[in-house]
C-alpha positions, 0 to 999 in steps of 0.5 A: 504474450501475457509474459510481456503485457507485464513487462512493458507495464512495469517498464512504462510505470517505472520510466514514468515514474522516474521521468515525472520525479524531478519535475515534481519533486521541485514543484513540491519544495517550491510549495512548501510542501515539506514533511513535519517531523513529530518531536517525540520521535527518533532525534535522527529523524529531527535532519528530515524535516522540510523534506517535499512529502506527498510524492505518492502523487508521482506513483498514483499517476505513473500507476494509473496512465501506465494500467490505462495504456497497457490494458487499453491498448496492449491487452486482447480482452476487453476492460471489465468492472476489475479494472474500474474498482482497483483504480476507483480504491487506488485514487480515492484512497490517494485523495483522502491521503492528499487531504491528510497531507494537505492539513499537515504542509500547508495548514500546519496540522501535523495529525492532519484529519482528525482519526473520525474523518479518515475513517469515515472517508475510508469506510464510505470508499469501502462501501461503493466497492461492496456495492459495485461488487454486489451489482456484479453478483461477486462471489461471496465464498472465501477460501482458506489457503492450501485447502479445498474448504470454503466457506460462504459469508453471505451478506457478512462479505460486505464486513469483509471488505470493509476490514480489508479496506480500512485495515489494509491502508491503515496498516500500510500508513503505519509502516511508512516511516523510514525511507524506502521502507514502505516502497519495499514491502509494497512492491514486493507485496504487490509483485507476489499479487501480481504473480498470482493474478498473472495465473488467473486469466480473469483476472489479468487486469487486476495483474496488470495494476499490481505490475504497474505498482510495482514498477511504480514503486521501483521508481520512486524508490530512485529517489525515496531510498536512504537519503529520501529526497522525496515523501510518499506521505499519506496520500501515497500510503493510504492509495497503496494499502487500499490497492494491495487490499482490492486486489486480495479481495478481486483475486479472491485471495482474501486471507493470504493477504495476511502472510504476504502482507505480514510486514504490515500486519506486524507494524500494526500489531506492534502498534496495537500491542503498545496502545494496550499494554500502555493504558492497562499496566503504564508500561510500554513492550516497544521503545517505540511503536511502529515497529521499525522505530524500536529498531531505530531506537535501539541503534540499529541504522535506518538502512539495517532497519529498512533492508532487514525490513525489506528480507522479512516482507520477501520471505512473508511473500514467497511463503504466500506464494508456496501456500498457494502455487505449491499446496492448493 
């Protein structure tokens, strides 16, 4: 029964995504909701301006009423606080993303909220998990994949959580930077999360809203890959890296979130490593930072880039997947 409760999610966040697109995305235009190319940027870029952005709208919604109706309706066990939490991260992270977006289209400030107030609206989200979790006595024992060891953080699980959820949306923002790039990676992320929360009987809510991600994703990807005619922006980004690390943190599955979201890890240590060596010796590692710029930059095609990209996420999350089904 659980096999289908997981298809006809997928199936409903797909349609749904697919179905609300077109009607969005010409309201978006209308708005004059189009994304502004930073200039030192790849030039390639400079033909994307004006493109509708904030599309994560489309996949928030799709995620959300698709969870709603297949654990309300479809799902024999009764909704608990899982359920809650990843919708709660997945709208609140979109929301502060949407306010980014809003500053950059329609008050023409291309960075959007200042680096101050997206962290305070991130770490104040981060907060009310914790304390819902602690309400619920969460467990506060982490442990490392493909052994038996655990170790108790205590109060420092809080800490936990808070990394995960700041660090996570901030990594997934940085990769999305080309088109297609991120709704790859995410939804093969999240499929991999999914797959392993599926195993998990407590837990197949939290199943269920990854699979609803990844049809979601699929969706929008009709019309985000190479040539976009839609942005996911950061009110999409921010919502996917806050969902991908809720649902590490529900499955207990804290550290693999490393390996299946290494994609995102090495975006952002790619952007990490450029910050330092540049301010300590004036050089720079990367021709560009993100690393899919580099790429770029090196005349690779924005698709070579995207589906090298996309492989090395796949190989990332079926090696998470053997850490835990094959070794634990």
């Amino acid at each position: 029964m659980n096999d289908y409760i997981l298809l006809i999610t997928m199936a409903l966040a797909f349609f749904m995504t697919v179905l609300i697109s077109p009607v969005m995305i010409p309201f978006l235009r209308r708005l004059k909701f189009g994304q502004s190319i930073r200039e030192e940027g790849p030039k390639s870029h400079q033909k994307k301006s004006g493109t509708p952005t904030m599309g994560g709208l489309m996949v928030i919604v799709s995620i959300t009423l698709s969870t709603l109706i297949v654990v309300m309706f479809f799902n024999p066990t009764e909704p608990g606080v899982e359920i809650f939490l990843v919708l709660f991260v997945l709208i609140s992270y979109g929301v502060l993303g949407f306010l980014d977006d809003f500053i950059k289209v329609a008050l023409k400030r291309n960075l959007g909220l200042t680096s101050k107030q997206k962290m305070l609206g991130q770490i104040l989200i981060a907060l009310v998990v914790y304390l819902v979790l602690d309400r619920h006595q969460f467990s506060t024992v982490i442990e490392l994949p493909a052994t038996n060891v655990g170790i108790d953080l205590g109060r420092g699980y809080g800490l936990l959580i808070l990394l995960m959820l700041v660090g996570g949306s901030n990594a997934v923002n940085l990769t999305d930077g080309l088109d297609g790039l991120l709704a790859g990676t995410a939804a093969i992320a999240f499929g991999a999360y999914g797959i392993l929360a599926w195993q998990n009987a407590e837990v197949m809510e939290v199943a269920i809203f990854a699979i609803a991600v990844v049809g979601a994703l699929l969706g929008f990807l009709v019309f985000n890959a190479h040539p976009a005619k839609v942005f996911m922006g950061d009110t999409g980004s921010l919502a996917l890296g806050g969902g991908i690390a809720i649902i590490a943190i529900l499955t207990k599955l804290e550290i693999l979130l490393v390996i299946i979201g290494g994609m995102f890890v090495i975006e952002t240590l790619s952007v990490i490593i450029q910050v330092i060596s540049y301010k300590t010796t004036g050089k720079r590692v990367f021709r560009m930072s993100p690393l899919h710029h580099h790429y770029e930059l090196k005349g690779w095609s924005e698709w070579r880039v995207v589906t090298t990209f996309w492989t090395a996420g796949l190989l990332f999350a079926v090696l998470g997947l053997c850490i835990e089904v094959l070794l634990t």
